[in-house]
DOFI-594160 format. One line per 4 residues: for each residue x, y, z of C-alpha. Coordinates in nm, 3 decimals, decimal comma, always signed. Layout:
X Y Z; ... .
This chain:
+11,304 +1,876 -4,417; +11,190 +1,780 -4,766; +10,887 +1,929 -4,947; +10,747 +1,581 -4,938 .
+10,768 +1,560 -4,552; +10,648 +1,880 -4,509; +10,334 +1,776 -4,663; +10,324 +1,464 -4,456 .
+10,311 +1,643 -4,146; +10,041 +1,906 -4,275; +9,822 +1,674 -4,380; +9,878 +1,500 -4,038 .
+9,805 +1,840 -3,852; +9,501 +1,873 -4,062; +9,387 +1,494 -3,992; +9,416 +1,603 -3,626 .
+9,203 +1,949 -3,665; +8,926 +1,738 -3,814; +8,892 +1,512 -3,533; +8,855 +1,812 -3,301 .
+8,604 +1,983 -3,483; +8,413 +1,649 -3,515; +8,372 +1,659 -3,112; +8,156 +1,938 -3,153 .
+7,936 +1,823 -3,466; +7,559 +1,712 -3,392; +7,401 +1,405 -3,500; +7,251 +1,599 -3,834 .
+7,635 +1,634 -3,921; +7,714 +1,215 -3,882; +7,691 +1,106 -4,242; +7,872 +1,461 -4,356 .
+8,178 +1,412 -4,113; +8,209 +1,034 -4,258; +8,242 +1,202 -4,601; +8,505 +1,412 -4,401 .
+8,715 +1,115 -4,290; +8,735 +0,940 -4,588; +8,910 +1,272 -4,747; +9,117 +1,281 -4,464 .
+9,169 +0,891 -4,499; +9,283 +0,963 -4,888; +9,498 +1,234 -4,828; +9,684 +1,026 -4,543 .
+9,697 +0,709 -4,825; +9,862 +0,957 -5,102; +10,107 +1,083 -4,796; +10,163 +0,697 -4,716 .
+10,229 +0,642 -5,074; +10,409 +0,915 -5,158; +10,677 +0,926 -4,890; +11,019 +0,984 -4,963 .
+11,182 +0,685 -4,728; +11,062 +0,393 -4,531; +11,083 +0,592 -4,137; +10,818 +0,857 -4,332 .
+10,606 +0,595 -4,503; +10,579 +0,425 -4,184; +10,496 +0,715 -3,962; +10,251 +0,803 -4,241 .
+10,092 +0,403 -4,207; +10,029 +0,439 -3,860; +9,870 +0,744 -3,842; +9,649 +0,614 -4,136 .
+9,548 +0,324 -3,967; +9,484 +0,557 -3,645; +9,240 +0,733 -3,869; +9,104 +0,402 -4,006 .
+8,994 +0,302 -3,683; +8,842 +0,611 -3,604; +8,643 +0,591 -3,914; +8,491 +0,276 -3,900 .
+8,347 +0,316 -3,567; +8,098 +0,569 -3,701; +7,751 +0,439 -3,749; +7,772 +0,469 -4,110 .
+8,052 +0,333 -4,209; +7,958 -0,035 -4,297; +7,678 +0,137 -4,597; +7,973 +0,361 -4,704 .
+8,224 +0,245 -4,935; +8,570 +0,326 -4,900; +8,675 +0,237 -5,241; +8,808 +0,602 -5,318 .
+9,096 +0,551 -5,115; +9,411 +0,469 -5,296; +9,542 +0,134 -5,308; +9,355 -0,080 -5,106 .
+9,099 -0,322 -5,114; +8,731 -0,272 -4,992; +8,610 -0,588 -5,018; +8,229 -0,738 -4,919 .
+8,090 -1,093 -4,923; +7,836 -1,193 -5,138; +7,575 -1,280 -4,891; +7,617 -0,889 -4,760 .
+7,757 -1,054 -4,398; +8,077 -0,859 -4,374; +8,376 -0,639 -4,532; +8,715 -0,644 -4,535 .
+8,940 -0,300 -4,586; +9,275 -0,427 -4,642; +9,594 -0,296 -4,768; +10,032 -0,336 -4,770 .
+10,298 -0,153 -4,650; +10,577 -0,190 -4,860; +10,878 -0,192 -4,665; +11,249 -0,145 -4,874 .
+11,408 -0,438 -4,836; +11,069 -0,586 -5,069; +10,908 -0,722 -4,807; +10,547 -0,593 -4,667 .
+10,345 -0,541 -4,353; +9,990 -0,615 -4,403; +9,621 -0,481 -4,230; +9,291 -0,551 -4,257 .
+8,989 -0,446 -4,048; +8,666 -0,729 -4,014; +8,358 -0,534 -4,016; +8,049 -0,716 -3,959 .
+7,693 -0,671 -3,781; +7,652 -0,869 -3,456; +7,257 -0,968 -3,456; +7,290 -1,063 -3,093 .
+7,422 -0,712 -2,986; +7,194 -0,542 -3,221; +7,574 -0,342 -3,340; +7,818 -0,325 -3,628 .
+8,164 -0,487 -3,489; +8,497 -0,389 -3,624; +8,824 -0,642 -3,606; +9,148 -0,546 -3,646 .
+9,343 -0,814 -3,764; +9,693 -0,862 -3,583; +9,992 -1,017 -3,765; +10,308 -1,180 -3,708 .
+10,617 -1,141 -3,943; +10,682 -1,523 -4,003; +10,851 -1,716 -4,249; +10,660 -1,969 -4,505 .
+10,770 -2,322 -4,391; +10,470 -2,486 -4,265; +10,251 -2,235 -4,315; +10,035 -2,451 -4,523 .
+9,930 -2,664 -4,246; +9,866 -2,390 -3,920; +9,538 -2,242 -3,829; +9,567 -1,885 -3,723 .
+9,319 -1,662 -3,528; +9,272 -1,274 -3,544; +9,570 -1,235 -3,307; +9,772 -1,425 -3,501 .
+9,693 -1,387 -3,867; +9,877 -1,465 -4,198; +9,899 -1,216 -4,333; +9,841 -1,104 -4,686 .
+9,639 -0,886 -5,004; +9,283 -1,053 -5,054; +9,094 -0,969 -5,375; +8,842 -1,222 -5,359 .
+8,596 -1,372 -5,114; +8,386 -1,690 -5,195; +8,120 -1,711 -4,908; +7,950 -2,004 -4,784 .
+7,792 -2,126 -4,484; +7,894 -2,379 -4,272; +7,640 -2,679 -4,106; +7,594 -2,810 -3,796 .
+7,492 -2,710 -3,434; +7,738 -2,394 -3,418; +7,684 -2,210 -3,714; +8,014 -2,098 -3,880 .
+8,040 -1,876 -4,168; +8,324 -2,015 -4,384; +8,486 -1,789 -4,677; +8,735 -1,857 -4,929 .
+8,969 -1,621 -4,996; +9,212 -1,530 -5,300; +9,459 -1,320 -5,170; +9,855 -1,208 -5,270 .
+10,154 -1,184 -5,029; +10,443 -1,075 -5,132; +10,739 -1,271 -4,945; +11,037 -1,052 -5,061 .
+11,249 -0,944 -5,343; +11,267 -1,304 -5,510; +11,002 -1,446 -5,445; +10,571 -1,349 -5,429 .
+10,300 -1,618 -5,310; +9,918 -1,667 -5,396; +9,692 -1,800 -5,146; +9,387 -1,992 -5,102 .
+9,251 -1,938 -4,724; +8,994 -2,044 -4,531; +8,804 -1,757 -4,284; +8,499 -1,902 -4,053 .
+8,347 -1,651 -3,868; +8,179 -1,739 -3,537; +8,073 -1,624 -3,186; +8,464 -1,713 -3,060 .
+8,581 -1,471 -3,328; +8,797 -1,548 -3,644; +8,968 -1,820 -3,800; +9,180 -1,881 -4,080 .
+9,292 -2,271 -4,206; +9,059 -2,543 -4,225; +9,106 -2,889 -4,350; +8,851 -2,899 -4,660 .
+9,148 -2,918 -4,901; +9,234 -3,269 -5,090; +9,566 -3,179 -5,250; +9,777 -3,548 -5,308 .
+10,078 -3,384 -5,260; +10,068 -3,255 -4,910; +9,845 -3,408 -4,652; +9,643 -3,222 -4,383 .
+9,697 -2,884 -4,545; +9,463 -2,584 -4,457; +9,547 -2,336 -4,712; +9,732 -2,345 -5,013 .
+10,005 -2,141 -5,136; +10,172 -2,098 -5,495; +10,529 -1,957 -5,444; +10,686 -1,775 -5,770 .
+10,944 -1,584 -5,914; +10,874 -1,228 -5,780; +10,832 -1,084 -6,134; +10,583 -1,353 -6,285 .
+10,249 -1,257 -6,315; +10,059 -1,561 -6,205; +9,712 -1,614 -6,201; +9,441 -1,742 -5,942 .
+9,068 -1,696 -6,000; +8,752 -1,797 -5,882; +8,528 -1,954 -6,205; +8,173 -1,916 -6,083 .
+8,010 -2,166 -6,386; +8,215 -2,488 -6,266; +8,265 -2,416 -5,909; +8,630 -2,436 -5,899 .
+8,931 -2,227 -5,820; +9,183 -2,195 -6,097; +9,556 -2,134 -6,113; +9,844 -2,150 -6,356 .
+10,080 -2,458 -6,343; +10,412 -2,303 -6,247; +10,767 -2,511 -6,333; +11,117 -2,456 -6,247 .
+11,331 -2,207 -6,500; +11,547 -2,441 -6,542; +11,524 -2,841 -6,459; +11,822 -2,790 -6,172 .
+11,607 -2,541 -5,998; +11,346 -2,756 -5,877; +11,205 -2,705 -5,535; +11,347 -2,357 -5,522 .
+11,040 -2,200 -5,578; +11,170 -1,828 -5,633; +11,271 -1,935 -5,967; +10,914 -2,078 -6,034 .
+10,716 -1,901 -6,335; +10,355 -1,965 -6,499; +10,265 -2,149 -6,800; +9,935 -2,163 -6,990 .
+9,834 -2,517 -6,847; +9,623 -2,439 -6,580; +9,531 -2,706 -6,244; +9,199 -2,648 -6,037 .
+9,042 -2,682 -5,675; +8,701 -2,783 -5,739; +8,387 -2,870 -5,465; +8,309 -3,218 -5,442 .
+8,200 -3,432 -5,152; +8,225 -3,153 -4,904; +8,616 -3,095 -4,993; +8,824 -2,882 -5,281 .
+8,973 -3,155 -5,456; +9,268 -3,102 -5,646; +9,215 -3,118 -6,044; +9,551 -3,147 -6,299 .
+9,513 -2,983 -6,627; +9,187 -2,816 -6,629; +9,013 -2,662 -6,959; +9,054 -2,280 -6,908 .
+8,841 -2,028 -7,090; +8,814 -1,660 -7,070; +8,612 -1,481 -6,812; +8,264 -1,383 -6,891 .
+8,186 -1,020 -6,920; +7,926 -1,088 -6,675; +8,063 -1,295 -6,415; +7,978 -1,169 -6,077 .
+8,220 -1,049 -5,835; +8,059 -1,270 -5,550; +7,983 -1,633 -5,559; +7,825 -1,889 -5,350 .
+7,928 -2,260 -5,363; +7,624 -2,494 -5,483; +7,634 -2,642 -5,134; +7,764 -2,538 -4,774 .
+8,143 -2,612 -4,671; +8,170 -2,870 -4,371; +8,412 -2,665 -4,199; +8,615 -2,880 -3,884 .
């Protein structure tokens, strides 16, 4: 047994320890044994991280995201950032409805697994819900077009969330979201997403894109070399969602989108008319020192 193993499986032992003594703590101790299992939660992330092959990084996963649940049932978890754990994304929307805690498994042959927890507070049931979203390992053709569900999700990285609300007699919440997924060794995607929230659960897809080059699609997707650094970005003054124009490495590569890479001409999705309409060669300018991590739309998203 390696060195690196071996601390693996103390830190596990020492994951399990805490939960015991937790049994035993009194209300007073609540916010103190959150603290607790957010250390925990770290050192099982840096364990994760750190493994020496893919059987030890995913034992380490899934007893992280055993712990993971555990955590975010307590009572304080949805005040309490979990932002000091390595490498993943603690994410809220703007309008302080819900969070996402998200993160990848990288697997060796440079493909990953992906989870995210929901986390949001049910006004009917007076109570904080958790979600754990469940994925499929699928491939990308059609994608573009599906709706998913929280049983059957995407799959993928978010950074960003864009948070509107929807109209109509059932209130949706509808939420962008920027997010990366990478596909496998040749070849990493950006996405644009669509999540609604409502009392039947979560969605992802909805048809409030008008791109002329595919019809009827409910998210959109930027495939690209797997080294290129490409960028998508949310630009609060003008409402839009911007991306680099990507183009084939060489003119006999076209449509074979792992040899796609960026160029500084930029296209845009911006809100008009109740749809993100598809705009070539947009004016890009730097971000603002001040831009806000959280936006809201000047108008609500008719989601259908």
């Amino acid at each position: 047994m390696t060195f690196v193993a071996m601390r693996i499986q103390l830190t596990l032992l020492s994951c399990l320890l805490l939960i015991s003594l937790q049994c035993f703590a009194g209300d007073d101790d609540q916010q103190i044994t959150l603290k607790a299992k957010i250390k925990q939660l770290v050192e099982l992330r840096q364990a994760t991280l750190n493994a020496p092959d893919e059987e030890a990084r995913i034992k380490a996963d899934k007893e992280f995201l055993v712990f993971m649940r555990d955590a975010l049932q307590h009572p304080e978890s949805f005040k309490t950032d979990f932002d000091t754990i390595p490498m993943i994304g603690d994410l809220r929307s703007g309008d302080g409805y819900f969070r996402m805690i998200n993160w990848n498994l990288p697997l060796d042959d440079q493909t990953n697994r992906y989870r995210c927890f929901v986390q949001y507070f049910d006004k009917k049931d007076d109570a904080y819900k958790v979600i754990e979203l469940e994925t499929g390992y699928r491939g990308l053709s059609g994608e573009y077009r599906k709706v998913f569900n929280q049983k059957d999700w995407y799959g993928a990285l978010y950074y960003k969330i864009i948070p509107s609300k929807g109209r109509g007699k059932r209130r949706k919440r509808a939420y962008m979201l920027l997010g990366w997924q990478g596909k496998d060794e040749y070849s990493s995607l950006k996405v644009v997403d669509v999540m609604t929230i409502s009392k039947r659960g979560i969605r992802f897809g909805a048809d409030i894109f008008d791109y002329p080059y595919e019809q009827n699609i409910r998210r959109f997707i930027l495939e690209y070399k797997s080294d290129a650094s490409v960028s998508l970005r949310y630009d609060e003054r003008k409402n839009r969602i911007v991306f680099n124009q990507l183009v084939p490495m060489q003119p006999d590569l076209e449509g074979m989108y792992a040899f796609y890479i960026p160029i500084l001409e930029f296209n845009a999705f911006e809100w008009k008319r109740r749809k993100w309409v598809y705009v070539e060669d947009v004016d890009v300018k730097p971000n603002r020192k001040d831009d806000k991590d959280y936006n809201f739309p000047p108008e609500a998203q008719k989601i259908r």
